[in-house]
matplotlib code that plots the C-alpha trace (Angstrom):
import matplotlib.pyplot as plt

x = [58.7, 61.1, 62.0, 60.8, 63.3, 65.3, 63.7, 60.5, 61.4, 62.6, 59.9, 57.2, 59.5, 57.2, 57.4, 59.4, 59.7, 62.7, 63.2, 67.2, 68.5, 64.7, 63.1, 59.8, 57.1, 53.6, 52.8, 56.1, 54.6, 50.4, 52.1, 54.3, 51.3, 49.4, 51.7, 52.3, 48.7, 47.9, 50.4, 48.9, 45.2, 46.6, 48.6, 46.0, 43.4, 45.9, 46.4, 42.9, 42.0, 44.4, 44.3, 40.7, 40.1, 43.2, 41.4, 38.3, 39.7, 41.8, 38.2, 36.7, 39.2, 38.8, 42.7, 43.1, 43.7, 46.9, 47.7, 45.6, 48.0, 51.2, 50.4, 49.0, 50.9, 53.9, 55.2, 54.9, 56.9, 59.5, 59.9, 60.1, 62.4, 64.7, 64.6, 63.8, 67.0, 69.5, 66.8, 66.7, 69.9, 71.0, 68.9, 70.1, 73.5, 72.6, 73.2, 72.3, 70.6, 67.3, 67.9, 68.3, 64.8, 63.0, 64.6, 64.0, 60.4, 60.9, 61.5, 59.4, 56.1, 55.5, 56.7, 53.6, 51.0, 52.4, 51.8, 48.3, 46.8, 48.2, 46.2, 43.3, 43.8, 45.0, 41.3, 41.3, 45.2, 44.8, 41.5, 43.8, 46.8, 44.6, 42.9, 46.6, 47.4, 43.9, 45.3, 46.7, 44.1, 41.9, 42.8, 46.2, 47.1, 45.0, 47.1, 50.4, 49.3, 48.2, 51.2, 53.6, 52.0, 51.6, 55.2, 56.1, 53.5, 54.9, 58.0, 58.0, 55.1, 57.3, 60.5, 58.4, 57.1, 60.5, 61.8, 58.3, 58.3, 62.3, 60.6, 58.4, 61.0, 63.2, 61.0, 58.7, 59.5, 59.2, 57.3, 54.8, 54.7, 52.0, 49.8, 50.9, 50.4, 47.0, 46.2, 48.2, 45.2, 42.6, 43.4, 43.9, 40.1, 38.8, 40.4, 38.5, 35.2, 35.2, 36.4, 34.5, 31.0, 30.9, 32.8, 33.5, 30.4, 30.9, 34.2, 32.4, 31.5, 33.8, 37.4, 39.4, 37.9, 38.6, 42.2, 43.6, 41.9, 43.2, 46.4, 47.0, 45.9, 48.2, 51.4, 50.5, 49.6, 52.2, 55.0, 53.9, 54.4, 57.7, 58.7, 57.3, 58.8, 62.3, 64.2, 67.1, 71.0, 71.9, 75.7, 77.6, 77.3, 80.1, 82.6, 81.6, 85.2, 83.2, 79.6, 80.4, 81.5, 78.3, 76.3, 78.4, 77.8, 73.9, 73.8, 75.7, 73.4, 70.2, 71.0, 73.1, 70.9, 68.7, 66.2, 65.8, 65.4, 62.3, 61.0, 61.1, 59.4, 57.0, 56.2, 55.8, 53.5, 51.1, 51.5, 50.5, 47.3, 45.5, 47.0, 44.7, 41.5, 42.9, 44.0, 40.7, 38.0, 36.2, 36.8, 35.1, 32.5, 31.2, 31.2, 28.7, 26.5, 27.7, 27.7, 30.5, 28.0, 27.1, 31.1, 32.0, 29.4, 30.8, 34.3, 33.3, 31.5, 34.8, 37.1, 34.5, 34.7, 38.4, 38.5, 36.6, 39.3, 42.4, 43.2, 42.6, 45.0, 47.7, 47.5, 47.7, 50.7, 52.3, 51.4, 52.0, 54.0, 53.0, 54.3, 51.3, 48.7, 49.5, 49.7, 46.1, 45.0, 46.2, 44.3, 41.1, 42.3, 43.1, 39.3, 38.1, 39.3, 38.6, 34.7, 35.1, 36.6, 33.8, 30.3, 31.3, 29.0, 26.9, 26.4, 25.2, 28.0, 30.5, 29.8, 29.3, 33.5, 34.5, 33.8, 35.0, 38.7, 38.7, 38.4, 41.0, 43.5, 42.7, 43.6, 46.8, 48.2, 47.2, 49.0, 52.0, 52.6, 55.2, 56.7, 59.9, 60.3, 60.1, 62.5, 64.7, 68.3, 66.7, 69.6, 69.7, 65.4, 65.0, 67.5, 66.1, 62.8, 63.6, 65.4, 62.0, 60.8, 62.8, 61.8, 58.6, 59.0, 59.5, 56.6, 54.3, 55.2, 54.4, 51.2, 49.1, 49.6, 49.1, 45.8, 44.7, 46.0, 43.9, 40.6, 40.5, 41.8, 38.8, 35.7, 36.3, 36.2, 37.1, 37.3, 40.3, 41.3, 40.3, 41.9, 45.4, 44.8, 44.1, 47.3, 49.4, 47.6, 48.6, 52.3, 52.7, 51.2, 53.9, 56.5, 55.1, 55.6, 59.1, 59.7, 58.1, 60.3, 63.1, 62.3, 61.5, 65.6, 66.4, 64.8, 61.2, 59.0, 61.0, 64.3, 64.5, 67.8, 67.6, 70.7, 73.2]
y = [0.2, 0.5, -1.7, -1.3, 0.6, -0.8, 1.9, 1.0, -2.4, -1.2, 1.0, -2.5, -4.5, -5.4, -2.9, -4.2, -3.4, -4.3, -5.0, -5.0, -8.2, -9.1, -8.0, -8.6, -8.3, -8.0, -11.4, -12.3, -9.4, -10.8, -13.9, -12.8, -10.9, -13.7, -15.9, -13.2, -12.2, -15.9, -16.1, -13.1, -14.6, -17.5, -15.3, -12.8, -15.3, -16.3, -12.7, -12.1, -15.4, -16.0, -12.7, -12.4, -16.4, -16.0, -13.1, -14.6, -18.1, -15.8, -13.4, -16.8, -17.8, -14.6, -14.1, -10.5, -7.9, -6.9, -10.8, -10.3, -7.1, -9.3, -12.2, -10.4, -7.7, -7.3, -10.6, -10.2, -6.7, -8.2, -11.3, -9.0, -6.8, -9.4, -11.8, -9.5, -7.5, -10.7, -12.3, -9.4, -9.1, -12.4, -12.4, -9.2, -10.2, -14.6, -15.6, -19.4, -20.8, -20.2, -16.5, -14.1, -14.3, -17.7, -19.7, -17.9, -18.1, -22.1, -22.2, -20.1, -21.3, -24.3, -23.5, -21.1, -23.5, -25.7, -23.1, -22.3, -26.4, -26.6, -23.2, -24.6, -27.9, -26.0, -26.5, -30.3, -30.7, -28.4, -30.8, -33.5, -32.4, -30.7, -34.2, -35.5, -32.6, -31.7, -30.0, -27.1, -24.4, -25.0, -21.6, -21.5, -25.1, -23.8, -20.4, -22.6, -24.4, -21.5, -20.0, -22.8, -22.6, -19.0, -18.3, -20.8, -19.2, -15.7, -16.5, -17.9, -15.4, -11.9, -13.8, -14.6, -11.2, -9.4, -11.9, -11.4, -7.6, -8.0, -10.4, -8.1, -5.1, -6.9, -8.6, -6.1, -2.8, 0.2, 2.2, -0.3, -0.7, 1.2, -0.1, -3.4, -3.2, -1.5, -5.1, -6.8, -4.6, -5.7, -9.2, -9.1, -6.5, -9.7, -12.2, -9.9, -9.7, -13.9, -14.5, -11.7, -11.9, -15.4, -17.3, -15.0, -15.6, -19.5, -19.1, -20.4, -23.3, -24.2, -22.5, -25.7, -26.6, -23.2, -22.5, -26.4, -25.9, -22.2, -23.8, -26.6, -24.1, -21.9, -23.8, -25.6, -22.3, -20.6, -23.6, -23.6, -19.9, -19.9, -22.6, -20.4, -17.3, -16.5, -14.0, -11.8, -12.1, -9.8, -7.9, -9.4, -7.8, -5.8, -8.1, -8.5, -10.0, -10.5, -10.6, -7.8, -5.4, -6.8, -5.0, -1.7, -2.0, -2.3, 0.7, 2.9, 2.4, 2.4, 5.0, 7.4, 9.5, 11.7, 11.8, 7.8, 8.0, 10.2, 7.7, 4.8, 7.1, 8.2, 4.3, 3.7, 6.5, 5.7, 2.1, 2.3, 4.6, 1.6, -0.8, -0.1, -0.5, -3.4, -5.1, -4.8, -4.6, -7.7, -7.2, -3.9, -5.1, -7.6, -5.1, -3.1, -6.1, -6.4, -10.4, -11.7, -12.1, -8.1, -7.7, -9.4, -7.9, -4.7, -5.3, -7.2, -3.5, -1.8, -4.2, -3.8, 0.0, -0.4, -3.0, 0.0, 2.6, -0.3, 0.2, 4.0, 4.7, 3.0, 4.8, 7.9, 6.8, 6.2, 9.4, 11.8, 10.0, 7.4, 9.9, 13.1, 10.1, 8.7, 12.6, 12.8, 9.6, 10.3, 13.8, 11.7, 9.5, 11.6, 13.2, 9.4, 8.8, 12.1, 11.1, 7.1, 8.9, 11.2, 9.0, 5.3, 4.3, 2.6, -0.5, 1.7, 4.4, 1.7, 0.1, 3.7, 4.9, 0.9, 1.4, 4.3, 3.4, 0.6, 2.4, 5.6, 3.0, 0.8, 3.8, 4.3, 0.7, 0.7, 3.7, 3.6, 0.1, 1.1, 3.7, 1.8, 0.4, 4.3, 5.9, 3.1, 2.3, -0.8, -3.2, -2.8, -2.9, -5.5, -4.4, -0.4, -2.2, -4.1, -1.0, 0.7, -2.2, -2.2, 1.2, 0.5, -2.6, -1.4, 0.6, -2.2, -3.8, -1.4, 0.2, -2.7, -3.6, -0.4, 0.0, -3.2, -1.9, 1.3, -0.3, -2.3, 0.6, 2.8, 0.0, -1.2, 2.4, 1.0, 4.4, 4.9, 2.9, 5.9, 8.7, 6.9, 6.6, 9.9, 11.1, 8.6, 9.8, 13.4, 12.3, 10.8, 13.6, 16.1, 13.5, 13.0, 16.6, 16.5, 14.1, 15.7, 18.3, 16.4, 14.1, 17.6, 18.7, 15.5, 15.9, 14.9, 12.3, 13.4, 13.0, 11.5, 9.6, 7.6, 8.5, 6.0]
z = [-58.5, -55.4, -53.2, -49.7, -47.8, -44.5, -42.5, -43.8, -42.8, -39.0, -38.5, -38.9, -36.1, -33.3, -29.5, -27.4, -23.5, -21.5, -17.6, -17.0, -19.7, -20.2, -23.3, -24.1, -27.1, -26.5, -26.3, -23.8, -21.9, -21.6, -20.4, -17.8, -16.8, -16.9, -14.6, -12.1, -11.4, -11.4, -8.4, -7.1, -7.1, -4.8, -2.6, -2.3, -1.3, 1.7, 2.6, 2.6, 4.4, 6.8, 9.1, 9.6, 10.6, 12.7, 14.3, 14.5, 16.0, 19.1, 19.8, 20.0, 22.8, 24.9, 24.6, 26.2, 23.7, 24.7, 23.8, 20.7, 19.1, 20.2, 18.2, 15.6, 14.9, 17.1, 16.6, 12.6, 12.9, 15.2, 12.5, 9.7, 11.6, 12.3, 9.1, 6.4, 5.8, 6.2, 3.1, 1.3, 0.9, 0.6, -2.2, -4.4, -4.0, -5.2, -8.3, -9.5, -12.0, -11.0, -10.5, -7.7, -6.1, -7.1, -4.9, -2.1, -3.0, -3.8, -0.2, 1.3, 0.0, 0.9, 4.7, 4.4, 3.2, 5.6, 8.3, 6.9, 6.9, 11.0, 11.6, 10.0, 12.0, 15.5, 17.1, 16.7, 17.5, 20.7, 21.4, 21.6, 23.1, 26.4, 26.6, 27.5, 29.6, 31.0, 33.9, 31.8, 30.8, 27.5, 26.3, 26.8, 25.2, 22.3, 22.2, 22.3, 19.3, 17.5, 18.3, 16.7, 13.5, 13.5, 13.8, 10.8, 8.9, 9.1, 9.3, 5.4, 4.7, 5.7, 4.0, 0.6, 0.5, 0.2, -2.4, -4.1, -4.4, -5.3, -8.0, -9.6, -9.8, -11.5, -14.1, -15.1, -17.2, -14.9, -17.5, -16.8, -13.1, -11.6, -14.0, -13.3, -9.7, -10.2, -11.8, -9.1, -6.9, -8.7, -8.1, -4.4, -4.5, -6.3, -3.8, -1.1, -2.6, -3.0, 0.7, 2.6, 0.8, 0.3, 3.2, 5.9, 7.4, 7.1, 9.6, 12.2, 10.9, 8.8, 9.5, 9.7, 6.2, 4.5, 6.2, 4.8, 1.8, 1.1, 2.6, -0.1, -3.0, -2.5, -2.3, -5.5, -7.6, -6.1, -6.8, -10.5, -10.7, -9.9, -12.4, -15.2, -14.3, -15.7, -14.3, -16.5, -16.0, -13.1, -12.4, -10.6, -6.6, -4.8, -3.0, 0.7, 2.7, 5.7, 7.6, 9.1, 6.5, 4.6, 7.8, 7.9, 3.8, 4.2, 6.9, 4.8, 1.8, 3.4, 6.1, 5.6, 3.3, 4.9, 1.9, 2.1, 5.9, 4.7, 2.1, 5.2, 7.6, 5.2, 4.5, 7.9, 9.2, 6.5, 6.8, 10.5, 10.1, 8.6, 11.3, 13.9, 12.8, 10.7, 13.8, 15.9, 13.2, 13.9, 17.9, 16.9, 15.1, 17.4, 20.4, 18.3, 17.4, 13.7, 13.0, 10.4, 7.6, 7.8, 8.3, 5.5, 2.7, 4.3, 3.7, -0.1, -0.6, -0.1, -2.3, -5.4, -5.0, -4.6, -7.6, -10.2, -9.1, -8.8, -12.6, -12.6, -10.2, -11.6, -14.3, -12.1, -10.5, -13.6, -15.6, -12.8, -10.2, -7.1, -4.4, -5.8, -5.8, -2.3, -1.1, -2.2, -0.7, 2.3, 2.6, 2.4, 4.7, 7.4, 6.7, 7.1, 10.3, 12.0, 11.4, 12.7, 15.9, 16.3, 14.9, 14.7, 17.3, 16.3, 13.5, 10.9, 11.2, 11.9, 9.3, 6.8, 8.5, 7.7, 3.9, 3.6, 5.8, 3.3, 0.0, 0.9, 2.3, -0.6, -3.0, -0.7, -1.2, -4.9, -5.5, -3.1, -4.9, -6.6, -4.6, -4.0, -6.9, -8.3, -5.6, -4.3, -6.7, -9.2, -8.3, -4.4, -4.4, -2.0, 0.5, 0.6, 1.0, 3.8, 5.0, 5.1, 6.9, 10.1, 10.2, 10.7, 12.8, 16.1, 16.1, 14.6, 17.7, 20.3, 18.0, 18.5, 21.9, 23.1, 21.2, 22.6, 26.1, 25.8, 24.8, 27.3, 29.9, 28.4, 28.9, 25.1, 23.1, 19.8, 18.7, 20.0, 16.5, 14.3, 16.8, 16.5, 13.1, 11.7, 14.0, 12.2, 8.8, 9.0, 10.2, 7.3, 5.1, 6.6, 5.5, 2.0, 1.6, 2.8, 0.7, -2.4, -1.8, -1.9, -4.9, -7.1, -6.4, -7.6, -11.3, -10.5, -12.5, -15.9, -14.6, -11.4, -10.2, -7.0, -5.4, -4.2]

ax = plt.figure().add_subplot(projection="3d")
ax.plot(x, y, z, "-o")
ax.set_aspect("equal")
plt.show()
C-alpha cells in the first residue's frame, strides 16, 4: 500500500484567513470574534444609553431647542471635526508595542466612563453647586454641569471611535467584513432592544442609577478587551520632517481625488438624513402625547426587526458589494420619510413612520458598515475615515440647530424632521450613483483597487 502523498497531506491543513501579518484558523477566528463583539456589547449599550437619557435629562430642563441641537449634535460634529483627523492619523502612522490602535483606545475609555458616571450624577452635583450660588438660574447651573461632562464624554467617545473602526480593519480579514459587522449590528440591535424595552421608561426615575452603572460597565468590559486583542506587525509609515508637511500630506491623500471626495459626500448626505429625527425624537414624541414607556417598545420593535435582517445584510454586502446594498436602502428610505412628512400626526402614525425610519436606517448602517473599509486604501483607513468625517462636520453642526430653529419658528412642527430628511436621503442617492459609477471604472467588486 502507498504511502499517503504530501499533497494529500497539504490538502487536510486546516483554512486559514489572514488580516495584513495576522493569520488565523477557525478557532483564532471565533475568539477574536468573541472579544470584539464582547467590546461591542458594552460599547453599544453606552451608545444606546447615553444619547437618549442625555436628551431626556435637557427636555426635562426646558433648554430651548436651538440649545438642545448645539449640545447634542453641533458640539459632537465640531469635536470630531477638530480631534478626529489629528487621532486618526497619529494613530496609522504609531508603532509600539501594544500596536497602532490599542493604546489610543487604553486612553480613551476610561475618559468616557468617566464622562458617563458625572452625567449620571450631573442632577445631584448641579443640586449642590446652585445651593452655593442660588442667585444664578437653576437651569443654567444645571446646563453648565451637564455641559462639563458632556464635553469629556465626547471628546474620548469621537476619539475611541476612529481608533475603534481603525481596530477592526486592521484585525479582521476583509473577505469577512460585512459579515462581521452585520454581527457587530446585531449586537448593538440587541443592546437597543435591552435599553429601550426594558429601562427607557425607568429614565425618570432612575437616570442617575442607570448612567453610573452603564458608566462603570463599560470602562471595565471595554479595558479587558483591549488587553486581549493583538494587533499584527504594521510597515513602517512615510517619513513626515515636519507638522506641517504631515497636514499638506493628509490633504493630498484624502483630497485631491475627486472620486473619494464622492465617497465623503456620499457618507455624509446619508449620514445626515437620519440625523434629524434622531436628534428630536423624544421632543417629538412627547409633543404628540407618546410617554417614554410607549417610545421605547417602539424603538425595541425596530431594533428586533433590524436584529432578524442584521446578519442577512451582511451577507449582501459581502456577496454583491456594500455600496448596491446601501443604494437600495436608501431608496426605501427616501419612501419612509416622504410619508412621516405628510401623516405623522398623530401617536399612532408617529409611531407606525418611527419604526419604519428605524428599520431602513437600520439596514443603511448595517450595510454601509463596511463601506470604508471596502473603498478607502487598507493602511491609511483611519485617516480617509476621518477625512469623510470633517466632511460631514460642518454640516452636523448647522443641521441640528437649524432644525431646532425651525420647529420652534413653525409652533413645534416636528415634521419638519422628515421633510429635511427625505431631501438629505435622495442627495445622497444621486451621489451613490456617482459613485457607483466611479467604483465600476475602477474594476468593481471582482477587481476593485482603491486608488492612492
Amino acid at each position: 500500500m502507498q504511502a499517503p502523498s504530501d499533497s494529500s497531506e497539504t490538502s487536510a491543513a486546516p483554512k486559514t484567513w489572514r488580516a495584513g501579518t495576522l493569520s488565523y484558523t477557525s478557532a483564532g477566528l471565533v475568539a477574536l470574534f468573541a472579544w470584539l463583539l464582547f467590546g461591542d456589547f458594552a460599547w453599544s449599550m453606552r451608545d444606546r444609553s447615553v444619547g437618549p437619557m442625555a436628551s431626556w435629562y435637557l427636555d426635562e430642563l426646558g433648554v430651548p431647542k436651538l440649545l438642545f441641537g448645539l449640545l447634542m449634535s453641533s458640539f459632537p460634529a465640531l469635536i470630531g471635526m477638530t480631534l478626529v483627523p489629528v487621532i486618526s492619523m497619529k494613530s496609522d502612522r504609531h508603532r509600539g508595542r501594544w500596536g497602532r490602535r490599542i493604546p489610543f483606545l487604553l486612553i480613551t475609555t476610561p475618559v468616557a466612563a468617566f464622562g458617563m458616571i458625572g452625567l449620571g450624577a450631573t442632577p445631584l452635583i448641579a443640586e449642590w453647586v446652585h445651593a452655593r450660588f442660588p442667585a444664578q438660574e437653576k437651569m443654567v447651573v444645571a446646563v453648565v454641569c451637564f455641559g462639563v461632562f458632556w464635553a469629556m464624554f465626547e471628546f474620548a467617545t469621537i476619539a475611541g471611535q476612529a481608533v475603534f473602526g481603525g481596530l477592526v480593519n486592521d484585525v479582521v480579514p476583509q473577505s469577512l467584513l460585512g459579515r462581521f459587522y452585520g454581527m457587530f449590528r446585531a449586537i448593538s440591535l440587541i443592546d437597543g432592544i435591552i435599553f429601550n424595552f426594558w429601562l427607557t421608561g425607568k429614565i425618570p426615575t432612575h437616570y442617575t442609577l442607570m448612567l453610573v452603572v452603564i458608566g462603570m460597565f463599560y470602562g471595565a468590559a471595554f479595558m479587558w478587551v483591549c488587553f486581549r486583542v493583538k494587533e499584527g506587525e504594521y510597515p513602517p509609515p512615510e517619513p513626515v520632517t515636519t507638522r506641517s508637511a504631515g497636514v499638506k500630506t493628509y490633504f493630498r491623500d484624502c483630497f485631491s481625488s475627486r472620486y473619494y471626495v464622492s465617497v465623503f459626500v456620499l457618507m455624509t448626505a446619508a449620514a445626515l438624513a437620519f440625523a434629524p429625527l434622531n436628534t428630536f425624537t423624544i421632543p417629538y414624541a412627547k409633543s404628540l402625547g407618546v410617554d417614554m414607556e410607549q417610545y421605547g417598545k417602539a424603538l425595541a420593535t425596530t431594533y428586533f426587526v433590524s436584529l432578524v435582517l442584521a446578519y442577512f445584510l451582511g451577507w449582501l454586502a459581502d456577496a454583491f458589494h456594500p455600496l448596491r446594498v446601501t443604494i437600495a436602502t436608501l431608496i426605501g428610505y427616501a419612501a419612509v420619510s416622504l410619508y412621516g412628512a405628510f401623516f405623522a400626526t398623530t401617536p399612532e402614525t408617529f409611531l407606525r413612520a418611527f419604526i419604519l425610519h428605524g428599520v431602513l436606517s437600520g439596514c443603511y448602517f448595517t450595510s454601509a458598515a463596511s463601506l470604508g473599509q471596502r473603498l478607502f486604501p487598507h493602511e491609511k483607513y483611519a485617516q480617509f475615515a476621518s477625512a469623510a468625517g470633517i466632511v460631514m462636520a460642518p454640516t452636523t453642526i448647522v443641521l441640528a440647530p437649524i432644525v431646532g430653529f425651525l420647529i420652534d419658528g413653525v409652533s413645534g412642527s416636528y415634521r419638519l424632521t422628515f421633510v429635511f430628511g427625505c431631501g438629505l436621503s435622495l442627495c445622497a442617492l444621486g451621489t451613490a450613483l456617482v459613485v457607483h459609477r466611479q467604483f465600476m471604472r475602477l474594476g468593481g467588486p471582482a477587481g476593485y483597487e482603491a486608488p492612492c
